[in-house]
Backbone as CSV, one residue per row, in Angstrom:
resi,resn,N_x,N_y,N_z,CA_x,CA_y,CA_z,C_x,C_y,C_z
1,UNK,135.152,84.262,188.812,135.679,83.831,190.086,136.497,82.565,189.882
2,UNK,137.444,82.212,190.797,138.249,81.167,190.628,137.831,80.318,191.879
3,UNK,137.251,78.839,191.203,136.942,77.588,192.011,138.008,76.654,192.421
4,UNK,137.979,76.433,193.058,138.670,75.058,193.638,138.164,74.020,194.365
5,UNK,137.983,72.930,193.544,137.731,71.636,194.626,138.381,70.490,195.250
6,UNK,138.877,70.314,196.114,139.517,69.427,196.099,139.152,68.622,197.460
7,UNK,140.126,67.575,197.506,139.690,66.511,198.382,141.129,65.899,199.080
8,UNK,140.769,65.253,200.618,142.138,64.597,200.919,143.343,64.095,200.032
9,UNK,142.630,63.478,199.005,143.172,62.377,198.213,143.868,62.890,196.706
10,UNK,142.942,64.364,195.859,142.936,64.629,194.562,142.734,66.373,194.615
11,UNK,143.168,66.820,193.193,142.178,68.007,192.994,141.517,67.415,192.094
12,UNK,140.031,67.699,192.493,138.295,67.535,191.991,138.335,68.890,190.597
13,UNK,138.657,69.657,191.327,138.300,71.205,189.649,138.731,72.401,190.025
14,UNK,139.287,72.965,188.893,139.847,74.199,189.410,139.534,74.491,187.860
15,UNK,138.829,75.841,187.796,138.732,77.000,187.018,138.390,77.846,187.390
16,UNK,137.329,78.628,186.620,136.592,79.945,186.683,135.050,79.255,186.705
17,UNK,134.499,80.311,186.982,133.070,79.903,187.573,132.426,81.385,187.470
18,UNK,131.093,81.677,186.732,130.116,82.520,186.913,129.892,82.542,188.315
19,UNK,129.127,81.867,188.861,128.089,81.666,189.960,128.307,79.462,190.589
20,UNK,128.598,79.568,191.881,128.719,78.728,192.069,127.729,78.181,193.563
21,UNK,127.071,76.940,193.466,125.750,76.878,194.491,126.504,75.505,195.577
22,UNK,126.510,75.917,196.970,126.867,75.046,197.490,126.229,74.006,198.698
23,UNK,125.736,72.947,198.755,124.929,72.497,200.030,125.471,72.618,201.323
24,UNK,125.352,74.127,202.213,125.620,74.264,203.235,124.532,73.379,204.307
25,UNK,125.377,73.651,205.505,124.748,72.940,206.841,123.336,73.358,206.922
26,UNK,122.962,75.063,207.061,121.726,75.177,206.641,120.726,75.838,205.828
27,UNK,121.395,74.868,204.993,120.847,75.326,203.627,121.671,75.684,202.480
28,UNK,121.447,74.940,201.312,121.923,75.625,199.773,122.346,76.996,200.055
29,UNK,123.500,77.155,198.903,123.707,78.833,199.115,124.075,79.058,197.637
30,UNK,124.064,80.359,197.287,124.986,80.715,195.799,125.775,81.470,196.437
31,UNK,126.943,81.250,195.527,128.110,82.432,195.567,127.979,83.069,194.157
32,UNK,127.924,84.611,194.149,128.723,85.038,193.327,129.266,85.809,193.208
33,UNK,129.750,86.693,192.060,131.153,87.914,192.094,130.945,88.640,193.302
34,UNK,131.756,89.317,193.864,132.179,89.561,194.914,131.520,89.213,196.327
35,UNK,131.106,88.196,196.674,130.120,87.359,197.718,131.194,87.906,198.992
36,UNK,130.721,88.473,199.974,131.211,88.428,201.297,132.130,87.227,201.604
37,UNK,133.089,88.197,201.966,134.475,86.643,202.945,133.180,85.586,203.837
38,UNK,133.203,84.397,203.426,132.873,83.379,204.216,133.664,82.653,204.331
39,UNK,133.141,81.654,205.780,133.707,80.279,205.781,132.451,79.196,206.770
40,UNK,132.028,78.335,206.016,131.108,77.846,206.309,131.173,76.142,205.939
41,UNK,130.256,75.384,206.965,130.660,73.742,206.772,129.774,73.546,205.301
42,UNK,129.830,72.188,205.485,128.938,72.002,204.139,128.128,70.378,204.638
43,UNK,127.435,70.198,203.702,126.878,68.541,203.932,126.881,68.039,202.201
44,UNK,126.240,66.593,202.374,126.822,66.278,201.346,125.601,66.687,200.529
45,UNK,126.075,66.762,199.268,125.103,67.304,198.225,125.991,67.877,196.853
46,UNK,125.073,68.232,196.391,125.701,68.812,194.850,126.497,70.374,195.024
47,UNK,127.503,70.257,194.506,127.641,71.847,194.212,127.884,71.892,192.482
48,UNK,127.158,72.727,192.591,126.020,73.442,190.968,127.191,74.479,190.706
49,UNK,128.149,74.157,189.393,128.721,75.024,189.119,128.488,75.623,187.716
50,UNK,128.347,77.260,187.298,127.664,77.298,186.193,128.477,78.824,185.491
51,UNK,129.029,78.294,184.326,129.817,79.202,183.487,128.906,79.565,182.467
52,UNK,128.210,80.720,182.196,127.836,81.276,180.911,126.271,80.020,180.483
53,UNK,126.766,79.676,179.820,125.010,78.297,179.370,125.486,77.113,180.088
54,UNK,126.821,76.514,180.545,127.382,75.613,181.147,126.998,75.168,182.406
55,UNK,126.382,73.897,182.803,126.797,73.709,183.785,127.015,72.195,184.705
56,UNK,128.065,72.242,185.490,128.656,70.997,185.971,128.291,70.905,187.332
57,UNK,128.124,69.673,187.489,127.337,69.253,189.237,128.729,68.192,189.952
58,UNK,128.973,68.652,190.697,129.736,67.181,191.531,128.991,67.179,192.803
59,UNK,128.957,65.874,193.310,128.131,65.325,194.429,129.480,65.210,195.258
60,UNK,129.003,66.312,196.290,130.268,66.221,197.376,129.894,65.419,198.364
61,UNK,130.999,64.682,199.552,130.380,64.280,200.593,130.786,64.745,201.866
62,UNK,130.116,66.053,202.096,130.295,66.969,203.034,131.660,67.972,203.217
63,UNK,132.048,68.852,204.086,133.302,69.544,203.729,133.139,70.988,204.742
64,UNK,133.793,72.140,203.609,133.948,73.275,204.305,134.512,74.061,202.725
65,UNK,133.708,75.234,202.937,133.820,76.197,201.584,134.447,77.533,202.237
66,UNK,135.109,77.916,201.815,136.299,79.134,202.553,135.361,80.307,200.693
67,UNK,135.515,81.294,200.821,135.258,82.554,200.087,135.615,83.948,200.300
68,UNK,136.907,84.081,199.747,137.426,85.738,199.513,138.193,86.041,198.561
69,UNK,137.701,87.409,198.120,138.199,87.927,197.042,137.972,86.848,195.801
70,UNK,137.092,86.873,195.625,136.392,86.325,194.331,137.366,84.930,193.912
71,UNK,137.691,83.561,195.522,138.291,82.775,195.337,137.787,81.800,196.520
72,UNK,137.226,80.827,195.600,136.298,79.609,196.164,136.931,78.728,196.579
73,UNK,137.097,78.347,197.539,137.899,76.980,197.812,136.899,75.755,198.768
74,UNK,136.623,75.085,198.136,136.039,73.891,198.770,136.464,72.727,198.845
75,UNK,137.086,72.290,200.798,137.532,71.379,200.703,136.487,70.311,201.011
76,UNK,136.292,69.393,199.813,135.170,68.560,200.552,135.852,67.036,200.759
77,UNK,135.311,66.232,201.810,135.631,65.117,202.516,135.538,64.310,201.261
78,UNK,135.057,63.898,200.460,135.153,62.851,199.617,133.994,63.171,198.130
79,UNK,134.256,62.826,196.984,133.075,62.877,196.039,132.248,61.628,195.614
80,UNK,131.031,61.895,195.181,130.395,60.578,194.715,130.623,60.494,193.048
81,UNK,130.930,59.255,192.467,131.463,59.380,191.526,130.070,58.118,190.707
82,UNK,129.943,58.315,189.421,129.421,57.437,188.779,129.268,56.163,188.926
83,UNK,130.816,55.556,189.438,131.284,53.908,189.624,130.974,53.792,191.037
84,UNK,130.454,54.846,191.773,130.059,54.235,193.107,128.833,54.071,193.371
């Protein structure tokens, strides 16, 4: 599947993605290969992204995750970064 993260300001990540986990409004969710068209808010939290043995976390701060045709797009409001 093809991810996208991005933010007002940047793009956050764009590749491919096995299975990708997102902190919805209620409640965590996974996406994966062919996951039903959604569009759903988000809150802030991790989204768990995981390729093969790989896997990468960004701490979003809240947003909206769009899903069709095996293409993730999450726009989230801002990320938490190490230096903050």
């Amino acid at each position: 599947m093809e991810l996208n993260i991005i933010t007002p300001d940047q793009s956050i990540f764009s590749g491919q993605a096995h299975s990708v986990t997102v902190p919805g409004s209620a409640g965590s969710f996974e996406i994966l290969k062919d996951h039903a068209p959604i569009i759903s808010t988000l809150e802030d939290g991790k989204v768990i992204i995981r390729n093969n043995k790989d896997i990468e976390v960004i701490i979003i701060k809240g947003g909206v995750v769009e899903v069709l045709d095996n293409k993730i797009t999450v726009l989230a409001e801002g990320v938490v970064t190490e230096e903050n």
